[in-house]
TIRO-2110 file (N, C-alpha, C; in Angstrom, 1 decimal):
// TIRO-2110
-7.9, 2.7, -0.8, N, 1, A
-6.6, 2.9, -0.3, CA, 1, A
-6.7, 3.8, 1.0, C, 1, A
-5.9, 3.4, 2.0, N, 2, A
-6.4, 4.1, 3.1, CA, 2, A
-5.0, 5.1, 3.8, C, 2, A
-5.2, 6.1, 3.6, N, 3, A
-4.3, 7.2, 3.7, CA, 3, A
-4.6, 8.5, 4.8, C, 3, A
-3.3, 9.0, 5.5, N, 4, A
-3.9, 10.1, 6.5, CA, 4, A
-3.0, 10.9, 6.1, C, 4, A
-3.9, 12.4, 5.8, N, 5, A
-3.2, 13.8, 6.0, CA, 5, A
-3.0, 14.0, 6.9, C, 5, A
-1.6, 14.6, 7.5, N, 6, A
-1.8, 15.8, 8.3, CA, 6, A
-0.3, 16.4, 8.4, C, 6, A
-0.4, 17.7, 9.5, N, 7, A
0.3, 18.6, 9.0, CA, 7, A
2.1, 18.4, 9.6, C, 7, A
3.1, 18.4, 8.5, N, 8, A
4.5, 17.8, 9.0, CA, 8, A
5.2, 19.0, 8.6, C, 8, A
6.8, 19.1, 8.6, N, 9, A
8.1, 20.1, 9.0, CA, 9, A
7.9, 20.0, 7.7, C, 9, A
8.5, 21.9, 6.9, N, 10, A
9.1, 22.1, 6.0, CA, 10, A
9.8, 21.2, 5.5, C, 10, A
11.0, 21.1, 6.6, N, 11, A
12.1, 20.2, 6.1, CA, 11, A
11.6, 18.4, 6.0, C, 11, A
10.5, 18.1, 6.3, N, 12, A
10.2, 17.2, 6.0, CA, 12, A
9.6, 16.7, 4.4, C, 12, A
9.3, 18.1, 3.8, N, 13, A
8.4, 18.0, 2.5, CA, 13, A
9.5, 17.8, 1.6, C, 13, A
11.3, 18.2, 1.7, N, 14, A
12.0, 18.1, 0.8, CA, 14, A
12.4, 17.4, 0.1, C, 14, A
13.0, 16.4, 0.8, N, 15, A
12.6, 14.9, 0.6, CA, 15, A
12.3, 14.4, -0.9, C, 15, A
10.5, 14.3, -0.5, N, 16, A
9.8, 14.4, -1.8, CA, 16, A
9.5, 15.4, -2.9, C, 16, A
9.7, 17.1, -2.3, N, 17, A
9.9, 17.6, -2.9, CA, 17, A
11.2, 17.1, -4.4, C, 17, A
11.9, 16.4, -3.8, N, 18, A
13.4, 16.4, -4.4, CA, 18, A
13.2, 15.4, -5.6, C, 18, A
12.2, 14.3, -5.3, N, 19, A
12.1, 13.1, -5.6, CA, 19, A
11.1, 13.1, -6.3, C, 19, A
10.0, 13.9, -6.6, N, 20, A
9.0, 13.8, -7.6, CA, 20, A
8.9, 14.9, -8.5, C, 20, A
9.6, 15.8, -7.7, N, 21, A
9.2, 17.3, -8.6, CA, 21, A
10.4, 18.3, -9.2, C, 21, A
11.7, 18.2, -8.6, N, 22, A
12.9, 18.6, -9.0, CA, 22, A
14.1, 17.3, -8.3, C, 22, A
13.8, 16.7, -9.4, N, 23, A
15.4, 15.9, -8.9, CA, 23, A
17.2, 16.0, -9.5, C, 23, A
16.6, 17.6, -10.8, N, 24, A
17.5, 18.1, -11.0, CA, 24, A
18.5, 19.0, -9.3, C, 24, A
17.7, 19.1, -8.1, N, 25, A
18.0, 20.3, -7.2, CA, 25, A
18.5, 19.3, -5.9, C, 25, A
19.4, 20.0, -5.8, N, 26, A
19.6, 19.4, -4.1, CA, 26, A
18.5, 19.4, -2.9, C, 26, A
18.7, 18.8, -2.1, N, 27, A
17.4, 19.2, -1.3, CA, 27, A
17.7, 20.8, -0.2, C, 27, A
18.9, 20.6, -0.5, N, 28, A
19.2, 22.1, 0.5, CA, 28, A
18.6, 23.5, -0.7, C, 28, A
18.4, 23.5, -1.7, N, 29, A
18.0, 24.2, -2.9, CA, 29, A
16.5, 24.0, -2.5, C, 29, A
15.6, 23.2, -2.2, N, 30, A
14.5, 22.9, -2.0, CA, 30, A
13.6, 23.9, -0.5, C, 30, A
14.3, 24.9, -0.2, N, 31, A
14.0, 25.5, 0.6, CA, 31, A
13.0, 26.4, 0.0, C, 31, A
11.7, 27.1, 0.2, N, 32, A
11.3, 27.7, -0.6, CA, 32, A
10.7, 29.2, 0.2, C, 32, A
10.4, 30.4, -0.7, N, 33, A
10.2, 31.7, -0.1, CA, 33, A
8.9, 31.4, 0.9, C, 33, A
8.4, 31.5, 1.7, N, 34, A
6.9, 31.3, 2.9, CA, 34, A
7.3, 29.7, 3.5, C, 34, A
8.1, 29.1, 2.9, N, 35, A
8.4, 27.6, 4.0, CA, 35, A
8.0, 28.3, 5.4, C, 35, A
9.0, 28.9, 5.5, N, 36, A
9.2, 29.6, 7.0, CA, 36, A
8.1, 30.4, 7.7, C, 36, A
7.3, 30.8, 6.7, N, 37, A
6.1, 32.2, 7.1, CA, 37, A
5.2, 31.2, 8.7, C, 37, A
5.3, 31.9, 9.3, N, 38, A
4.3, 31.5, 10.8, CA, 38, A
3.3, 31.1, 10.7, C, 38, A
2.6, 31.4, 10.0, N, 39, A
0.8, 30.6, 9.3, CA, 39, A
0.9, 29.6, 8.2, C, 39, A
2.0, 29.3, 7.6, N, 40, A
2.3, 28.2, 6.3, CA, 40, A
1.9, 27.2, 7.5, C, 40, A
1.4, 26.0, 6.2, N, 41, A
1.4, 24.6, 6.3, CA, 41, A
1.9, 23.7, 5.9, C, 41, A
2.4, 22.8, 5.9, N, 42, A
2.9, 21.7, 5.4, CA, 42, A
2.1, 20.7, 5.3, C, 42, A
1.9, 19.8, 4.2, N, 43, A
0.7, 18.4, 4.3, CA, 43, A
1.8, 17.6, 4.4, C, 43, A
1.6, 15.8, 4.8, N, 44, A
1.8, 15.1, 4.4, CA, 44, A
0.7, 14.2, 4.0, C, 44, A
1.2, 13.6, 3.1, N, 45, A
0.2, 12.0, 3.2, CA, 45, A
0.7, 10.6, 3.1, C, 45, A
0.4, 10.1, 4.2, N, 46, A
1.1, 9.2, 4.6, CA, 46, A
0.0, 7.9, 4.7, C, 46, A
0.7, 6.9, 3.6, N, 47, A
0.3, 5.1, 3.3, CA, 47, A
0.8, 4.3, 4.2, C, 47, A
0.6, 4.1, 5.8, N, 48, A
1.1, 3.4, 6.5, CA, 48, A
2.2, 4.2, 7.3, C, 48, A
3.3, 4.4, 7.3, N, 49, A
4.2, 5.1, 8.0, CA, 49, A
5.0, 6.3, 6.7, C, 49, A
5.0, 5.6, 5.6, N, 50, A
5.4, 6.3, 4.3, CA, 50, A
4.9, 7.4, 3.8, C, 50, A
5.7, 8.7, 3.8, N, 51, A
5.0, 9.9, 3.0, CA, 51, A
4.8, 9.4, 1.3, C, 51, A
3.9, 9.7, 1.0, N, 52, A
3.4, 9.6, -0.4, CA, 52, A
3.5, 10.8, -1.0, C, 52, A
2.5, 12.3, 0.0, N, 53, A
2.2, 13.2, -1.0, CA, 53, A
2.6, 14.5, 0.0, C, 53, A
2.6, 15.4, -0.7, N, 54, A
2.7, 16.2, 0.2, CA, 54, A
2.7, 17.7, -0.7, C, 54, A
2.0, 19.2, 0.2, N, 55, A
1.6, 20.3, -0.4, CA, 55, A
2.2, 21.7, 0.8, C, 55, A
2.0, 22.5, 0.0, N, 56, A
2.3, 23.6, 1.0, CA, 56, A
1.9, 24.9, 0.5, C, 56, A
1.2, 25.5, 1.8, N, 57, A
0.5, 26.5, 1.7, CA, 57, A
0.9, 27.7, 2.6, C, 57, A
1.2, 28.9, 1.5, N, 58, A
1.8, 30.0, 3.0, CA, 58, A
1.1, 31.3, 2.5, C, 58, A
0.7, 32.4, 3.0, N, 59, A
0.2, 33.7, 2.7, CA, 59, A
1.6, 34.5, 1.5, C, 59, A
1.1, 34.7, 0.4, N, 60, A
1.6, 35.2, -0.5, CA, 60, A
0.7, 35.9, -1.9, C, 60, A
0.8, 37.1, -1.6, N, 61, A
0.3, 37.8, -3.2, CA, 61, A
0.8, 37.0, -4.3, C, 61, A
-0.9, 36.9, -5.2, N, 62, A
-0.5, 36.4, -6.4, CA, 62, A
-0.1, 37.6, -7.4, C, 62, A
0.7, 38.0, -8.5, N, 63, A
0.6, 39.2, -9.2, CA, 63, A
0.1, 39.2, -10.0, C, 63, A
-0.6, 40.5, -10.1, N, 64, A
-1.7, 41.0, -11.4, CA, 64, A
-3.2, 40.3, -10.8, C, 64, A
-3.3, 39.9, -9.6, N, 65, A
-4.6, 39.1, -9.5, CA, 65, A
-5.0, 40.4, -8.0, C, 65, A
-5.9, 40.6, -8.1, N, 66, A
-6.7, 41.5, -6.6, CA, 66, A
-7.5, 40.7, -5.9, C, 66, A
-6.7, 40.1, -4.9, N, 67, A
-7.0, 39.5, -3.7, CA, 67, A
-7.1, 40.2, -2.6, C, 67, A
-7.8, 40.1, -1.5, N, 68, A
-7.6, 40.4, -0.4, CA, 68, A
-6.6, 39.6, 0.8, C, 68, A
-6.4, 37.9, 0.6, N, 69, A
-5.5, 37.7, 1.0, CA, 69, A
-5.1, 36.1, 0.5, C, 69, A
-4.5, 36.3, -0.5, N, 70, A
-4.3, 35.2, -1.5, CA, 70, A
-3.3, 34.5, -0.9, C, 70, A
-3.5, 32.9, -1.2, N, 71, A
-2.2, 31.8, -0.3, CA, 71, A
-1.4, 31.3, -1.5, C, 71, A
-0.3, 30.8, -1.3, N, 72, A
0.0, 30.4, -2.4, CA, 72, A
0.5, 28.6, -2.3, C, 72, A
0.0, 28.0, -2.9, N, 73, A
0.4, 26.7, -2.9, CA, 73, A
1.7, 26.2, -3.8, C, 73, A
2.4, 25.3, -2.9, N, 74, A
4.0, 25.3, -3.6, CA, 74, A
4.3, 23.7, -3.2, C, 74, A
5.0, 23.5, -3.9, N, 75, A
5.9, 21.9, -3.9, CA, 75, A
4.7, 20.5, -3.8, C, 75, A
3.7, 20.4, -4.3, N, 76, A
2.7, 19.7, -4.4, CA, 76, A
3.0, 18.5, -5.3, C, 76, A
3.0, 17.8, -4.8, N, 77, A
3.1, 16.1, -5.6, CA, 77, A
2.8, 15.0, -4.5, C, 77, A
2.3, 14.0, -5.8, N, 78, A
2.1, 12.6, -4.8, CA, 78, A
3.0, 11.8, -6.0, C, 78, A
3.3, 10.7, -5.2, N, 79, A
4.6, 9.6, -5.9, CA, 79, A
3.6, 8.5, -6.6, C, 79, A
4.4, 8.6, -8.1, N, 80, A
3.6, 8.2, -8.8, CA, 80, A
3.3, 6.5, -8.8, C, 80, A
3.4, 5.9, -8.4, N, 81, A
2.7, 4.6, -7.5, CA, 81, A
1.4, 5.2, -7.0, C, 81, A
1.6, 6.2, -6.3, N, 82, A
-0.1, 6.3, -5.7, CA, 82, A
-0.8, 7.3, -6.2, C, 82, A
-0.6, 8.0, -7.2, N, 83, A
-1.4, 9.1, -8.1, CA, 83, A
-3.1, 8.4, -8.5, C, 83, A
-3.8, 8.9, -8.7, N, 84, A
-4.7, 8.9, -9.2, CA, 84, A
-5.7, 7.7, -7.7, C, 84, A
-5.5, 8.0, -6.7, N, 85, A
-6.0, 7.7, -5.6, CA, 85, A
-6.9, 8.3, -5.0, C, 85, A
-7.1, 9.8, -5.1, N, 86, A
-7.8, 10.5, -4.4, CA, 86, A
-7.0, 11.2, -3.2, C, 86, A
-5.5, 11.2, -3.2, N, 87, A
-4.5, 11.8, -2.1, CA, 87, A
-4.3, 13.4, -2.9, C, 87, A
-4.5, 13.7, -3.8, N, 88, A
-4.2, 15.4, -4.3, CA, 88, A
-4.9, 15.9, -4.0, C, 88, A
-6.2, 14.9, -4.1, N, 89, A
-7.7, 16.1, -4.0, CA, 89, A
-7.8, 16.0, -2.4, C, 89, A
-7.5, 15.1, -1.2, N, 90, A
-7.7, 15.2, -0.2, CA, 90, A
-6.9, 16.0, 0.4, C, 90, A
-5.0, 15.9, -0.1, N, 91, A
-4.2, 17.6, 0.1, CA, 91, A
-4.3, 18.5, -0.4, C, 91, A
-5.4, 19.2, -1.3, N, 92, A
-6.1, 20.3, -1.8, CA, 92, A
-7.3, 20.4, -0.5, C, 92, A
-8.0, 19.4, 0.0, N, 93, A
-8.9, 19.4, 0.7, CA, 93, A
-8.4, 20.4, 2.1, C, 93, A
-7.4, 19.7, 2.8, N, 94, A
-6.8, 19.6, 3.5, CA, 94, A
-6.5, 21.5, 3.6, C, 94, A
-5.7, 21.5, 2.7, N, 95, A
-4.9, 22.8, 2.8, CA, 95, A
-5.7, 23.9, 2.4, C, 95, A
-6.7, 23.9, 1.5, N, 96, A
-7.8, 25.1, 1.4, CA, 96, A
-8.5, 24.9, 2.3, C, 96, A
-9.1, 24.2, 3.5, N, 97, A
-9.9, 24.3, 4.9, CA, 97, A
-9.2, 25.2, 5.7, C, 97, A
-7.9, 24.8, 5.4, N, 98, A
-7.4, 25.7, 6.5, CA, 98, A
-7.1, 26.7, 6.1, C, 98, A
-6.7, 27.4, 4.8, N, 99, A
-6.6, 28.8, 4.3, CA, 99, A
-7.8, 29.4, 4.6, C, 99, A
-9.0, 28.5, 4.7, N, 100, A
-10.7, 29.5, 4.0, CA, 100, A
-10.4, 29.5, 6.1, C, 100, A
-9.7, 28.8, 6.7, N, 101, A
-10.0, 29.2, 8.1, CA, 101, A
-9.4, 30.2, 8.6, C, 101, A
-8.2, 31.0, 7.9, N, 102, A
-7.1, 31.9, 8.0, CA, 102, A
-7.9, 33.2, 7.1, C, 102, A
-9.1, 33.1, 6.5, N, 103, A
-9.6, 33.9, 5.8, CA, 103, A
-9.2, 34.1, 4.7, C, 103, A
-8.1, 33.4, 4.4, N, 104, A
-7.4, 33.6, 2.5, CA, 104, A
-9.3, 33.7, 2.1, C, 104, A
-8.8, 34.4, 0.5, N, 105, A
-9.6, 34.2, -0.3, CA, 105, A
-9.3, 33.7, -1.8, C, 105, A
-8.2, 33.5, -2.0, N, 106, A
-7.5, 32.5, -3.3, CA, 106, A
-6.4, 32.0, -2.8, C, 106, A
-6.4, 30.9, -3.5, N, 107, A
-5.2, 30.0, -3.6, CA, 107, A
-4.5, 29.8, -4.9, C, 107, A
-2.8, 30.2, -5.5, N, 108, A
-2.6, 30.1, -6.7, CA, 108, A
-1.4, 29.5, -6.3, C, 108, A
-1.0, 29.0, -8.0, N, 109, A
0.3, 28.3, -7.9, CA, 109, A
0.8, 28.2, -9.3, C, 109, A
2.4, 27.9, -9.4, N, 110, A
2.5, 27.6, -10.9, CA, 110, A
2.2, 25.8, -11.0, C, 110, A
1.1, 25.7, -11.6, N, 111, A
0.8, 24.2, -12.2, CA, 111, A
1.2, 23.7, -13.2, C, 111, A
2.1, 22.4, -12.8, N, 112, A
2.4, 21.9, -14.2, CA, 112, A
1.4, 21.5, -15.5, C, 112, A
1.6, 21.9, -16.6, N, 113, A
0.7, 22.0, -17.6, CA, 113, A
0.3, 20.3, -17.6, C, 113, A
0.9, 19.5, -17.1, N, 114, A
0.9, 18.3, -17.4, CA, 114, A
-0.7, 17.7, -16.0, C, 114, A
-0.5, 18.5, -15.3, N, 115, A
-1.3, 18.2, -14.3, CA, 115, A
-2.4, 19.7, -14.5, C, 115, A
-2.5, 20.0, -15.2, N, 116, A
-3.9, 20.7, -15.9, CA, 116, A
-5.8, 20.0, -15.4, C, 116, A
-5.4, 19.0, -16.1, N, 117, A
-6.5, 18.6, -15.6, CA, 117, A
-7.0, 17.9, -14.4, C, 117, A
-6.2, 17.5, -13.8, N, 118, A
-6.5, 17.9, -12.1, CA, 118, A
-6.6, 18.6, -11.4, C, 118, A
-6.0, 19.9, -12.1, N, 119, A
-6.4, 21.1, -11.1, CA, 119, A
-7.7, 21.6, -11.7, C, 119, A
-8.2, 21.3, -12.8, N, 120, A
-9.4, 21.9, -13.6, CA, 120, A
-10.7, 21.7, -12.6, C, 120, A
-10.3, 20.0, -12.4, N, 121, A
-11.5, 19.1, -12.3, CA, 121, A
-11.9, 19.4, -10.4, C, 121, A
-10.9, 20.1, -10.3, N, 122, A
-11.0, 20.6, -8.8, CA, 122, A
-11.6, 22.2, -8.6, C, 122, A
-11.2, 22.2, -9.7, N, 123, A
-11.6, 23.8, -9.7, CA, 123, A
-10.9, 25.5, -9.8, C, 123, A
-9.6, 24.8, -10.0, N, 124, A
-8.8, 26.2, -10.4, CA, 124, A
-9.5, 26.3, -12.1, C, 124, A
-8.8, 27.8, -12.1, N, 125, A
-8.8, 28.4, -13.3, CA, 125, A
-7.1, 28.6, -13.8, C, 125, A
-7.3, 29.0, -15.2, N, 126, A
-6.1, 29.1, -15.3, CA, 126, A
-5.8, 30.9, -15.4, C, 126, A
-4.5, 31.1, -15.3, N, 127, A
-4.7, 32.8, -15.4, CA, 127, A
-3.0, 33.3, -16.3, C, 127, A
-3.8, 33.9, -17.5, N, 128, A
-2.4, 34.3, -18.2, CA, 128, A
-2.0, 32.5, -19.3, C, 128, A
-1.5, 33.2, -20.0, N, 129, A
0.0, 32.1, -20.8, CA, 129, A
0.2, 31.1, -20.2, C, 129, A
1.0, 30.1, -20.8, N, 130, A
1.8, 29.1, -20.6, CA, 130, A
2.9, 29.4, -20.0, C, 130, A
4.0, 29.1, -19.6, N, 131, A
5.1, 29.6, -19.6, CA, 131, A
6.3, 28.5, -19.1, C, 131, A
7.3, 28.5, -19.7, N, 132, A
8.0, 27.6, -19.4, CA, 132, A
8.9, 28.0, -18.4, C, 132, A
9.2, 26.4, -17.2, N, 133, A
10.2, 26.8, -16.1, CA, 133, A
11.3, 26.1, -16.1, C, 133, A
12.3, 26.3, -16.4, N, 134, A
13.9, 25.5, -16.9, CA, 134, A
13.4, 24.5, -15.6, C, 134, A
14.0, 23.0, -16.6, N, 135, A
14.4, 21.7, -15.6, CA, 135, A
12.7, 21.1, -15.7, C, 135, A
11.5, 22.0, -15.7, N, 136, A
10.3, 21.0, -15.1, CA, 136, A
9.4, 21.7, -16.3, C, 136, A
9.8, 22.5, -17.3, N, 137, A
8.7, 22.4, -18.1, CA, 137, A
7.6, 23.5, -18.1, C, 137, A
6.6, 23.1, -19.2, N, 138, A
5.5, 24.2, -19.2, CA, 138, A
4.5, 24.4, -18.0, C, 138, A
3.8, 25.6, -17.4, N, 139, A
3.2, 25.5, -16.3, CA, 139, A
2.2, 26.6, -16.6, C, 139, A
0.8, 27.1, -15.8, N, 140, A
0.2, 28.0, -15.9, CA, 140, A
0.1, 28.6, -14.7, C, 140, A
-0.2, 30.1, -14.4, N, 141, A
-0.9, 30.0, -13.1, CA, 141, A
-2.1, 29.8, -12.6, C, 141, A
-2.0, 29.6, -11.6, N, 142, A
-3.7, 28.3, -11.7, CA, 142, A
-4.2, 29.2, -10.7, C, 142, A
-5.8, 29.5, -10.3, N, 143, A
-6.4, 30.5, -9.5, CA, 143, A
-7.6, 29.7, -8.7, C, 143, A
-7.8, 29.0, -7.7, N, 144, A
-8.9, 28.5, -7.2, CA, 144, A
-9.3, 30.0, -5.9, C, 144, A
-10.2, 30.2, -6.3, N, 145, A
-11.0, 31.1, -5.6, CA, 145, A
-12.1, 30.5, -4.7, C, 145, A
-12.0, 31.1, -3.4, N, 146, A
-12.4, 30.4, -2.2, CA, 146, A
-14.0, 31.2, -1.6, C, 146, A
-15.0, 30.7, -2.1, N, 147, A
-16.3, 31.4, -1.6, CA, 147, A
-16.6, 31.1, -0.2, C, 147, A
END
C-alpha cells in the first residue's frame, strides 16, 4: 500500500481525531493542551489525497517519570480500513525522528489498552495501572525511551 507521511495543521488532525478516536466529542472539543506549543508536530498519512492516519507530538512532562525532555504523543489513529498496513509504525517512525532531532528523550502517551500490542511490538513499555478514561475505555501509560 503506498502511503505518505508528512507534517499537516492541528486543525487538520481533528477531523479524524473526531472520527476514529472520540466521536462522542465535537471537533471544537478536540483541541488539545501542546496542539499549539511552537515545536509540536502534526503527522498525517495520506492514501492518495485522503488522510488515513494521523499523530501528534508536542514537548510535555510525563508525571512520576524523570526525563530530561519528555514529548508527549496524543490523538494517534489510523481508520480502520487501513490498520494493520504498516501506517502507525511509519507515524511512530516519523514523529520520534523528529523528537530524537529536538533532543526529547521519551515519548509517552495514554494508550488504549486495546492497542497494547502495537505499541509493545514497537517498543513502549508500559508504566503504572490500567486506568479507565470515560467515553474510550481502559488505557495505560506507555513509555518509549529514545537512545
Amino acid at each position: 500500500m503506498n502511503y505518505l507521511i508528512r507534517p499537516i495543521s492541528a486543525a487538520e488532525t481533528r477531523p479524524l481525531r473526531q472520527q476514529i478516536l472520540r466521536p462522542h466529542q465535537t471537533i471544537a472539543e478536540l483541541v488539545y493542551a501542546g496542539d499549539d506549543h511552537p515545536l509540536a508536530l502534526h503527522l498525517g498519512a495520506f492514501i492518495a489525497e485522503t488522510l488515513t492516519g494521523i499523530a501528534s507530538f508536542a514537548p510535555e512532562a510525563c508525571p512520576d517519570v524523570p526525563a530530561q525532555a519528555a514529548w508527549r504523543l496524543r490523538g494517534m489513529g489510523v481508520a480502520p480500513a487501513v490498520q494493520h498496513q504498516g501506517i502507525g509504525t511509519a507515524l511512530l517512525d516519523a514523529g520520534i525522528h523528529y523528537v530524537k532531532q529536538q533532543r526529547g528523550d521519551l515519548v509517552w502517551c495514554h494508550g488504549r489498552s486495546s492497542a497494547l500490542p502495537f505499541y509493545r511490538r514497537y517498543g513502549f513499555v508500559t508504566h503504572g495501572d490500567e486506568f479507565v478514561v470515560p467515553h474510550t475505555g481502559p488505557h495505560y501509560v506507555l513509555l518509549y525511551w529514545i537512545r
